[in-house]
Structure formats: structure tokens, C-alpha cells
C-alpha positions as CSV (number, residue, x, y, z in Angstrom):
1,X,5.5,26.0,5.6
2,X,7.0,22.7,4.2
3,X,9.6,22.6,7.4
4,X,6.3,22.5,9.7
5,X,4.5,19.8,7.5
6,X,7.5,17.7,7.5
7,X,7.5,18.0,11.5
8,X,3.6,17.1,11.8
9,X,3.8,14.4,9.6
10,X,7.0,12.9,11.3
11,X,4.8,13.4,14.8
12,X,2.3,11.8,13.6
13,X,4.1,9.1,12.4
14,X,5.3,7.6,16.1
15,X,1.6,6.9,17.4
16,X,0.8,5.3,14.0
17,X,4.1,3.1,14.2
18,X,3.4,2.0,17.6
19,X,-0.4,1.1,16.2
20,X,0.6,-0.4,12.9
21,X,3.3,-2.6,15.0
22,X,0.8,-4.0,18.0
23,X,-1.3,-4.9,14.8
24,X,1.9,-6.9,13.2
25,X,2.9,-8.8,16.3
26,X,5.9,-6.6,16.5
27,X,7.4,-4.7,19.2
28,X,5.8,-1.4,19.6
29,X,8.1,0.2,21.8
30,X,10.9,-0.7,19.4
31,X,9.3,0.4,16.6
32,X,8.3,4.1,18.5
33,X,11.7,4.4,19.0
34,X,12.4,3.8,15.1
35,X,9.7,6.2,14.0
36,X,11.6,9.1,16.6
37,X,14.6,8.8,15.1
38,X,13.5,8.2,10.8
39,X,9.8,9.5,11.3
40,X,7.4,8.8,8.7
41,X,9.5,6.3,6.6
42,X,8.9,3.6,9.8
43,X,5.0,2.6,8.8
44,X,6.4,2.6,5.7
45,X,9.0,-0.3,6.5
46,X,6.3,-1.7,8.7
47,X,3.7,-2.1,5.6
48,X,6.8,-3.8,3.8
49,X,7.4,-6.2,6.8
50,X,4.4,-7.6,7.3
51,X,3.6,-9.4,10.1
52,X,5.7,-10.8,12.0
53,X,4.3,-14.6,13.1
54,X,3.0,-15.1,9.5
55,X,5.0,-13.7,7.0
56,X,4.3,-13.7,3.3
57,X,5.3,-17.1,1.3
58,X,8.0,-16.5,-0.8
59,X,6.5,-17.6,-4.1
């Protein structure tokens, strides 16, 4: 059961990348790519990032 979750989740994860990127100014093929190959920890990364034409002040 837990192998299967792991699967659907990491499926899930490559449309969301691609979403989450367009949304960040990134590039979304890239980032499908990134979510194939490490799955769910991609959006993850992406929500770190930020965007990418305004990042976050460092204050």
C-alpha cells in the first residue's frame, strides 16, 4: 500500500510542478523534468524558491 501512495503522489507531483513553475516565472519544462526524476520534493523546492523575477529581499 505505501509503495503505491508513494507512486501516486510522485505522479501527481509533475503536473503540479509544471503549474506551480508557470506561476513562478520559471521554466516549466525544466522543472517537469525535475519533478520525474525527485517527484514530490520539486513543489517543495519550488515553494522555497519563490519566484523567479521578484525574489524575496534578503532582510
Amino acid at each position: 500500500m505505501g509503495f503505491w501512495l508513494f507512486v501516486i503522489i510522485s505522479i501527481a507531483s509533475i503536473p503540479l510542478a509544471g503549474a506551480m513553475a508557470r506561476e513562478r516565472n520559471r521554466s516549466s519544462k525544466r522543472w517537469v523534468g525535475i519533478a520525474v526524476a525527485v517527484g514530490p520534493l520539486a513543489p517543495l523546492v519550488l515553494l522555497i524558491l519563490g519566484d523567479a523575477t521578484n525574489p524575496a529581499s534578503a532582510s
